[in-house]
C-alpha positions as CSV (number, residue, x, y, z in Angstrom):
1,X,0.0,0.0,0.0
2,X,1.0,3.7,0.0
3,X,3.0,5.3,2.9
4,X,-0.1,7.2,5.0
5,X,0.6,9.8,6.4
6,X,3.8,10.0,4.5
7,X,4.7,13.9,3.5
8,X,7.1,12.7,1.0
9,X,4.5,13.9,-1.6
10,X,4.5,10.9,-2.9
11,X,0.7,10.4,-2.8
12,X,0.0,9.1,0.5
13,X,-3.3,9.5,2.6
14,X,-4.2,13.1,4.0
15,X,-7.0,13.1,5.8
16,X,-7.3,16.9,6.7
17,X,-7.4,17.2,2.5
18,X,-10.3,14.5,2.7
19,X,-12.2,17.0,5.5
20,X,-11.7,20.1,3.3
21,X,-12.0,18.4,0.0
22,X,-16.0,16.5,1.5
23,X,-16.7,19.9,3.1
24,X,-16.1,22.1,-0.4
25,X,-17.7,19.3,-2.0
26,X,-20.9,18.8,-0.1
27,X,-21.2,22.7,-0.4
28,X,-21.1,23.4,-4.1
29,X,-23.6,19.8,-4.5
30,X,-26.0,21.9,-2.3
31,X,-25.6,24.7,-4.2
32,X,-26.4,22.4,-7.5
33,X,-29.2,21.0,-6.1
34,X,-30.7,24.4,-4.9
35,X,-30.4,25.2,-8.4
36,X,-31.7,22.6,-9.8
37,X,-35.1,22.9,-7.4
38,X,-35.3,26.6,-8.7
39,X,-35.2,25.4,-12.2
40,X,-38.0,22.9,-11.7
41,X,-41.4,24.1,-13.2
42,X,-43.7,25.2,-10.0
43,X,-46.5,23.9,-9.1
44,X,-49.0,24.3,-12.5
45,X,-51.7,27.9,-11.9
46,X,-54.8,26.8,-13.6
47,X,-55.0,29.4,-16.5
48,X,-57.1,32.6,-16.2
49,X,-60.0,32.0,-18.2
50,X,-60.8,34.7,-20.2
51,X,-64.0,37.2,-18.9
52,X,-65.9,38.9,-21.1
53,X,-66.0,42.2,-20.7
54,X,-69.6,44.5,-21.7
55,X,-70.6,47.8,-22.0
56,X,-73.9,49.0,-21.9
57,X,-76.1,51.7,-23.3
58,X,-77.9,53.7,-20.6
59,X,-80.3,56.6,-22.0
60,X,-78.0,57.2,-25.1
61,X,-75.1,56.6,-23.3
62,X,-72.5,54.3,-22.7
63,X,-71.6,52.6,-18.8
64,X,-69.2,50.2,-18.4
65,X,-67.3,48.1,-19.0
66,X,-68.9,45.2,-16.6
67,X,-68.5,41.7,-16.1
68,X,-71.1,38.9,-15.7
69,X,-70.8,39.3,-11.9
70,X,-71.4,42.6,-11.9
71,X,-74.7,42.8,-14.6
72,X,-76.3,39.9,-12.5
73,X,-75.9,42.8,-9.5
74,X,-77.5,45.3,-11.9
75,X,-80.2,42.6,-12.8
76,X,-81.0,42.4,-8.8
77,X,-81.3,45.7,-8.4
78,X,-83.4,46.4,-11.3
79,X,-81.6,48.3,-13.4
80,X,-80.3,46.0,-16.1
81,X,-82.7,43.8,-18.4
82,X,-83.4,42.3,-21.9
83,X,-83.9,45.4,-23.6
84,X,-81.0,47.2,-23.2
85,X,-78.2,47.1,-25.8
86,X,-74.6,45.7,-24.8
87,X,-71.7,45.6,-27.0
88,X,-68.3,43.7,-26.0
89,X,-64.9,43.0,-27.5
90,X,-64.9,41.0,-31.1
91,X,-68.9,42.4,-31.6
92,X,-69.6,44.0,-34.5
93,X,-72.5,46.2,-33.4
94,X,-74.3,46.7,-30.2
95,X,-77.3,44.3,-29.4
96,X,-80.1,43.6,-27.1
97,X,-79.1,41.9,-23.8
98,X,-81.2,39.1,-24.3
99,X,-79.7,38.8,-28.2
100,X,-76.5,37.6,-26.6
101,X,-76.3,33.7,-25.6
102,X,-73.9,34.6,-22.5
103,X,-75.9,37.2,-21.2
104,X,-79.3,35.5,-21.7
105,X,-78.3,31.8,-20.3
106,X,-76.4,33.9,-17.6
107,X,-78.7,36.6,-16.3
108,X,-82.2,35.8,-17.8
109,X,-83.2,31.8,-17.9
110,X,-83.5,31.4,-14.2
111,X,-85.5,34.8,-13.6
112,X,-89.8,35.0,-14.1
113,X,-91.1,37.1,-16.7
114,X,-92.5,40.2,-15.9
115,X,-95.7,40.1,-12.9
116,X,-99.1,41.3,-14.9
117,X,-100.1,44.6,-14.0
118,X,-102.6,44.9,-11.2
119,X,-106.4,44.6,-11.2
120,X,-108.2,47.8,-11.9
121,X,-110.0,48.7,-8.6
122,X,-112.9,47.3,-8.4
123,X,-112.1,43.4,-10.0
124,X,-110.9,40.5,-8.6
125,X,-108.3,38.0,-9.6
């Protein structure tokens, strides 16, 4: 075998070069593998689905822009229905709310038509 701890230089066994040479080591694989965590992809984000976006006509002019969320809001409160005309992104012209599948399936399937007018006084229903 070799002459440990020989300092003849002629090769032998050092252990304070095995210390130093595990500890530099062990550091620059750490390093590496810190690296290589960052470069893994992170965890997948679902993808933003797109929101259309709609403006609407009120008395001649235009309000907006709104989402879905925020018509249905209108809807509750009155102030937004079939009749009035919307226009998004990608239309051509301006349409009637209840023209407009998104709209319509969104805001107006689910709600009752209109309650009849009352009785004239005097008649029962």
């Amino acid at each position: 075998m070799g002459n440990i701890g020989g300092g003849d230089g002629s090769g032998g066994f050092n252990p304070a070069g095995l210390a130093a040479g595990m500890i530099i080591g062990g550091g620059v694989g750490s390093q590496i593998s810190g690296m290589m965590q960052n470069m893994r992809p992170a965890s997948p984000v679902p993808p933003v689905l797109p929101q259309n976006i709609y403006h609407i006509s009120v008395n001649g002019n235009q309000a907006g822009p709104f989402t879905i969320q925020q018509l249905r809001e209108l809807v509750s409160q009155g102030q937004f229905n079939k009749s009035f005309h919307v226009w998004a992104q990608g239309m051509a012209n301006w349409d009637l709310a209840g023209n407009i599948k998104e709209i319509n399936d969104s805001l107006f399937m689910n709600s009752p038509p209109p309650p009849p007018p009352p009785a004239p006084p005097g008649t029962s229903t």
